[in-house]
ZAVO-924782 format. One record per atom (N, C-alpha, C): atom name; x, y, z. Coordinates in steps of 0.02 Angstrom, whole numbers, plus 32768, in hexadecimal, padded with zeros to 4 digits. Each point is the difference from the previous one (the first is absolute). Last residue first. Example, Ala and Ser with C-alpha at 12.3 -4.5 7.8 and 13.67 -1.06 7.14 Angstrom:
<recs>
  titor     X     Y     Z
      N  8282  7F90  8162
     CA  802A  803B  8003
      C  7FD9  8037  8025
      N  800F  7EE2  7FFC
     CA  7FD3  803B  8000
      C  802D  803C  8000
</recs>
This chain:
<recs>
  titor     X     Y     Z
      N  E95F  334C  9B5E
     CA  7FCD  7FCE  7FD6
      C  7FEE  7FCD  8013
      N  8088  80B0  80BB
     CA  8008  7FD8  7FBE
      C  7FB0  7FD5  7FE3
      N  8016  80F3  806A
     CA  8001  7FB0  8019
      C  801B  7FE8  7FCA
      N  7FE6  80E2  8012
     CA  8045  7FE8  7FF7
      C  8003  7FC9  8012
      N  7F2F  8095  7FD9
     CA  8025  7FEE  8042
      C  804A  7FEB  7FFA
      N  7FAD  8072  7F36
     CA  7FE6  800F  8039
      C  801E  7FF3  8044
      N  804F  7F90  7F2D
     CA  8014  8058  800A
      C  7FC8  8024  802F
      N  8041  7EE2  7FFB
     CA  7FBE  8031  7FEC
      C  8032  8040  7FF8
      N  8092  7F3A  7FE9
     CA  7FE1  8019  8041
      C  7FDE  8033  7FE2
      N  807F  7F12  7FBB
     CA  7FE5  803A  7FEC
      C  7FDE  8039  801B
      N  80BD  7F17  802C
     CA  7FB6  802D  7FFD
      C  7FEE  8051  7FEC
      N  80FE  7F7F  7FDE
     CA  7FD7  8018  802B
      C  7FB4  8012  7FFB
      N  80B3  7F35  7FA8
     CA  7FE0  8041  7FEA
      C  7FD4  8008  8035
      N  806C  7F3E  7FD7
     CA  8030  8033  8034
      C  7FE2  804C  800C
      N  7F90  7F2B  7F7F
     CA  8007  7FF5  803C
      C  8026  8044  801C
      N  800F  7FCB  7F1C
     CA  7FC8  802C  8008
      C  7FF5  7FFD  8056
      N  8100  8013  7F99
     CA  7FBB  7FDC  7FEB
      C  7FC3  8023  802B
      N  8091  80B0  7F8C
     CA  7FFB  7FC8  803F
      C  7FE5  7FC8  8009
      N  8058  8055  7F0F
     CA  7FE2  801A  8023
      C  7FF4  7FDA  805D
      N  80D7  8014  7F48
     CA  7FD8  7FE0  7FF1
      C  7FC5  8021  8045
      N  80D7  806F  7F7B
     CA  7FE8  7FE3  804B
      C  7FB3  7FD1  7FF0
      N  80AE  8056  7F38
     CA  7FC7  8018  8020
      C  7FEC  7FD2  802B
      N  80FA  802E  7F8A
     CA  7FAC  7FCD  8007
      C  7FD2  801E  8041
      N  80C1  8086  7F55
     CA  7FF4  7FEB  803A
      C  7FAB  7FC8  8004
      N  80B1  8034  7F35
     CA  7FCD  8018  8014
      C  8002  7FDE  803E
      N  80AF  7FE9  7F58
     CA  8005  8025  803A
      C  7FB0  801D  8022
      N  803C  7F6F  7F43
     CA  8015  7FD5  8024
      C  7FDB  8033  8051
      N  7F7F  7FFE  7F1E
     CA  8030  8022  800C
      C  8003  7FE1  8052
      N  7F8F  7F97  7F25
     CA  7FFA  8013  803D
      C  8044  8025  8021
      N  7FD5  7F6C  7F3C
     CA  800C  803E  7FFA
      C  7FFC  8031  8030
      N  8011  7F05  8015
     CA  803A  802F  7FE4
      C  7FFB  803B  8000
      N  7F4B  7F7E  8054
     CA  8040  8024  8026
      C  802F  801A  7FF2
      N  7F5B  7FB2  7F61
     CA  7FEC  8041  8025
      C  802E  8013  8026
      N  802D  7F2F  7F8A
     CA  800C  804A  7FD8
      C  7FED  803F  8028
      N  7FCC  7F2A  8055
     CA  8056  8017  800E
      C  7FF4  802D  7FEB
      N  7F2C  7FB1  7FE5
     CA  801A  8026  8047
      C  8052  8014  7FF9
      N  7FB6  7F8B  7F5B
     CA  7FD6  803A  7FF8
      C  8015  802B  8029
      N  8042  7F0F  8007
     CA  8016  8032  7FDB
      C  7FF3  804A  8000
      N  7F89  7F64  8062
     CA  8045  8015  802B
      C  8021  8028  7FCF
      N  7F33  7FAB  7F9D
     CA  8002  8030  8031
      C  8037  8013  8027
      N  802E  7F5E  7F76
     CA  7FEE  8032  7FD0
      C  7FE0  8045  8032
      N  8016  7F0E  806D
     CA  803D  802E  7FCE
      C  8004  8043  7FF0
      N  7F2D  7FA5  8023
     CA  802C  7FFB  804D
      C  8045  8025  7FE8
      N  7F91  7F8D  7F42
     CA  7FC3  8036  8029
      C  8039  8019  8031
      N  8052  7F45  7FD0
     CA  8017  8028  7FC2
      C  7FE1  803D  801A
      N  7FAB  7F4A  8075
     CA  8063  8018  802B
      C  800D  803D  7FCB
      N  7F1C  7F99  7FCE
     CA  800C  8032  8026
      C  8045  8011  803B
      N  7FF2  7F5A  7F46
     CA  7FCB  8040  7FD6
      C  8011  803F  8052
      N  805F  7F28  8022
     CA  8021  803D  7FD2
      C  7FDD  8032  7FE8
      N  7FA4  7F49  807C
     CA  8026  801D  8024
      C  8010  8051  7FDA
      N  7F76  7F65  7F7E
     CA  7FF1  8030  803B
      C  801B  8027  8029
      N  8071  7F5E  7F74
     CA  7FE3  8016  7FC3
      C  7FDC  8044  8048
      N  804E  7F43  8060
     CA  8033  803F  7FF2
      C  7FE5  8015  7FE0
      N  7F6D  7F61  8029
     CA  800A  8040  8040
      C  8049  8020  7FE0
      N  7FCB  7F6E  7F71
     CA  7FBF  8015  800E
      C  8014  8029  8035
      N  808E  7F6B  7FD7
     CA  8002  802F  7FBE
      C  7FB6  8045  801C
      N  800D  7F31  8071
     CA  8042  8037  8039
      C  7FF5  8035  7FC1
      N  7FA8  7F2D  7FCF
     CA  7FC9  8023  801A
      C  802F  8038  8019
      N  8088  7F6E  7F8D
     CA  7FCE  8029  7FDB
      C  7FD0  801F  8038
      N  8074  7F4E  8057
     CA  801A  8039  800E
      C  7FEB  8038  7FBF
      N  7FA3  7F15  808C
     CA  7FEB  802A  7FBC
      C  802B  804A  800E
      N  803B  7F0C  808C
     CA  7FF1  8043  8000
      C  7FEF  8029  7F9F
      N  7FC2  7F02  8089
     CA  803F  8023  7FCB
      C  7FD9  8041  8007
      N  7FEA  7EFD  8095
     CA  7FF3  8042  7FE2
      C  802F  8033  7FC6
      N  7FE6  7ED9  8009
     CA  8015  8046  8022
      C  7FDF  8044  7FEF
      N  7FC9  7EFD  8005
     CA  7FDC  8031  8002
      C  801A  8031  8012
      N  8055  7EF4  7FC8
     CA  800F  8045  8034
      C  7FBE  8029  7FDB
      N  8031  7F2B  7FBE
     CA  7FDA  7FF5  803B
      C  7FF4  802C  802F
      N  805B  802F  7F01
     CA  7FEF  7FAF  802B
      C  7FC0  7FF6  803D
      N  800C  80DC  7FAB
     CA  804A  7FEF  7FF4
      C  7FE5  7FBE  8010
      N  7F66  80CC  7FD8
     CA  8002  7FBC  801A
      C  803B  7FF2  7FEF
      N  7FAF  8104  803B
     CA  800B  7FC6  7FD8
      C  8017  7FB7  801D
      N  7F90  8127  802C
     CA  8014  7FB1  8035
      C  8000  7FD7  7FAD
      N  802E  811C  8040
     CA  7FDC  7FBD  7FD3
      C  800A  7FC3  8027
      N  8019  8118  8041
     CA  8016  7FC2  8013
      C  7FC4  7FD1  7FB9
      N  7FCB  80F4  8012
     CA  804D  8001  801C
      C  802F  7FBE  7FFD
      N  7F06  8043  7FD6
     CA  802C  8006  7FD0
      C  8048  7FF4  7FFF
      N  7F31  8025  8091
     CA  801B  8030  7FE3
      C  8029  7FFE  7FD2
      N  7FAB  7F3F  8069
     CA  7FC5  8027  7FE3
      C  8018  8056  7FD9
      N  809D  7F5D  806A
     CA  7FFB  7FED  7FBF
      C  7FB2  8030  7FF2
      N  8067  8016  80CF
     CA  802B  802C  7FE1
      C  7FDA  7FEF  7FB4
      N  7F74  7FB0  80B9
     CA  7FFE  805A  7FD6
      C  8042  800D  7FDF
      N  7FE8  7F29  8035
     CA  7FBC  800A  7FDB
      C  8002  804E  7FDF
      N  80BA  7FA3  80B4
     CA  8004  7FEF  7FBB
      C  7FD5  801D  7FC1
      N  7FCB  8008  80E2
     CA  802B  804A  7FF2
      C  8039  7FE9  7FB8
      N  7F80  7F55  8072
     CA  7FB7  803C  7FE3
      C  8042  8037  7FEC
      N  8058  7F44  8039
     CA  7FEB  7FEE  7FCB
      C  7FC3  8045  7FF0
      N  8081  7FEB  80C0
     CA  8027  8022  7FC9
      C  7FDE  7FEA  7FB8
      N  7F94  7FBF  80B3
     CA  7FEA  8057  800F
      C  8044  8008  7FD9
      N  7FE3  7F18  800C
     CA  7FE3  801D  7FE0
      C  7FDE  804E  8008
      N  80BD  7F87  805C
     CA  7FFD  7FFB  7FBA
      C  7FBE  8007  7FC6
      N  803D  8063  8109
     CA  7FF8  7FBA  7FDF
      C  8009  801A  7FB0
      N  807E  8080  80C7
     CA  7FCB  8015  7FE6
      C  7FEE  7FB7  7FE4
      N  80CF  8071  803C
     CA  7FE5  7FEC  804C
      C  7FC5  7FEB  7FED
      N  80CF  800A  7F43
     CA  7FCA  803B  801A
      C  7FDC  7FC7  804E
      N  80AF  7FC2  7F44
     CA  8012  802C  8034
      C  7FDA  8038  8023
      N  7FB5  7F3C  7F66
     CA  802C  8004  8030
      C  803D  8022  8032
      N  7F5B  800F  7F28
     CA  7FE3  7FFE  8055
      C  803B  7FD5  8031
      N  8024  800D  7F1B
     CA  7FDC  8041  8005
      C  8003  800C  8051
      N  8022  7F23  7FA2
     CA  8044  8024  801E
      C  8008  805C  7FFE
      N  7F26  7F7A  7FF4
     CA  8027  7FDD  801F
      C  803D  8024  8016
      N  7F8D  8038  7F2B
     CA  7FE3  7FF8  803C
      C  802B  8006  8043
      N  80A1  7FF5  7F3C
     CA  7FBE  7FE6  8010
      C  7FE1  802C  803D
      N  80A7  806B  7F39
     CA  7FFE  7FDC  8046
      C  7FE0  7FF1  8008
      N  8094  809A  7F4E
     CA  7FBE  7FD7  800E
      C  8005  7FD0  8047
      N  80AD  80CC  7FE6
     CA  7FF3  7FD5  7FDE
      C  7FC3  7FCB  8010
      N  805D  80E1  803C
     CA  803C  7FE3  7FEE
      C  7FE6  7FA8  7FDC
      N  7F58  80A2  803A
     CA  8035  8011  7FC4
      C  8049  7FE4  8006
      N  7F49  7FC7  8096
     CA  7FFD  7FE5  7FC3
      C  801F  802E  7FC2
      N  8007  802E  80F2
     CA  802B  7FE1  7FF0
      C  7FF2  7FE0  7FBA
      N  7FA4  80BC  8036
     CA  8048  8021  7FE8
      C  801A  7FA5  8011
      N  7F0A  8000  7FF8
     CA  8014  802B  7FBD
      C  805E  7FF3  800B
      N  7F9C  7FD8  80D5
     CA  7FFA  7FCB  7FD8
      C  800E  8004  7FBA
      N  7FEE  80B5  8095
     CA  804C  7FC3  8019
      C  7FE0  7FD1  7FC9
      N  7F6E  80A1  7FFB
     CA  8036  800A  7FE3
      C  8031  7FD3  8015
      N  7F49  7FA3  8067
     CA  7FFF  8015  7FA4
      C  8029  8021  7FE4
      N  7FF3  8025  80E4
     CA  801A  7FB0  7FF0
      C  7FFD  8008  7FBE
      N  7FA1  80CE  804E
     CA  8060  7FE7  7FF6
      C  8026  7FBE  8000
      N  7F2C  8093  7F94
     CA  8005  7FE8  803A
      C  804D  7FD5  7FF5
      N  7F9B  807C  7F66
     CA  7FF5  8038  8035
      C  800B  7FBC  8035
      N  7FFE  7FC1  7F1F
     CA  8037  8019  7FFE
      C  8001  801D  805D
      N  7F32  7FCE  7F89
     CA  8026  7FB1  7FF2
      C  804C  802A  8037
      N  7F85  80A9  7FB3
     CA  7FE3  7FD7  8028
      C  801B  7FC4  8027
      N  805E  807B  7F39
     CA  8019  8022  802E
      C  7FC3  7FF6  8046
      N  7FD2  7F7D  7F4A
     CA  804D  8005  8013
      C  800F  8026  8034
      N  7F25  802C  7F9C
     CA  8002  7FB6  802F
      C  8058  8002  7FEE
      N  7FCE  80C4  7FAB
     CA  7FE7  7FF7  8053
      C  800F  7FBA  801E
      N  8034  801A  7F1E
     CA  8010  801A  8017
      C  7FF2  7FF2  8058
      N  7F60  7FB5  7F51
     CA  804F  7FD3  8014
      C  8033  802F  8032
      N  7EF4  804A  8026
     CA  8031  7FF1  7FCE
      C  8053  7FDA  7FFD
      N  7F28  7FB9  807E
     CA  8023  8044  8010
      C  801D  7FF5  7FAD
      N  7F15  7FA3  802B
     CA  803F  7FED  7FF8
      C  801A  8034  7FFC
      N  7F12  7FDA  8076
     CA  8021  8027  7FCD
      C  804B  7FEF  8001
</recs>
């Protein structure tokens, strides 16, 4: 079953070479090769974490001459802010909500002690013998 585009990005995205690899191809396209060279790893376990950025959408591969650079798809990013925002706005709008309550909230009320935790609390002892429970 195919995730939806969404998921596969933020899939593609969950591991942190692949994001190192996304933030250096935004400064600009790059081979294989000069992908993997600052990693401890072969050129072809950056070639699989190539597979999932382009299966999600994130990276393209084109032919230049003799080069095959990668290129970052920064349209696919439209897609997670479009998400982000739906629920930073959501989020917002609840903080909002909450300020207004504190506003109306009166400053001088005393706060109410919070209860013991449950460990400090004394046993319960019958009203017959006075053992504890």
């Amino acid at each position: 079953m195919a995730a939806d585009p969404l998921s596969r990005v933020f899939s593609a995205l969950a591991d942190p070479t692949r994001r190192d690899m996304v933030a250096r191809l935004a400064a600009g396209d790059a081979t294989v090769n000069e992908l993997a060279a600052p990693y401890h790893v072969t050129v072809q376990a950056v070639s699989k974490h190539l597979r999932v950025l382009a299966d999600a959408g994130l990276v393209s591969r084109s032919r230049e001459a003799q080069r095959r650079p990668v290129h970052l798809e920064a349209e696919i990013f439209d897609l997670m802010t479009r998400w982000i925002q739906r629920y930073r706005s959501e989020a917002e709008e609840r903080f909002g909500r909450l300020d207004d309550v504190l506003r109306l909230m009166p400053d001088d009320v005393e706060p109410i002690p919070p209860p013991p935790p449950p460990h400090s609390r004394q046993p319960l002892q019958t009203p017959q013998t006075g053992a504890p429970t």
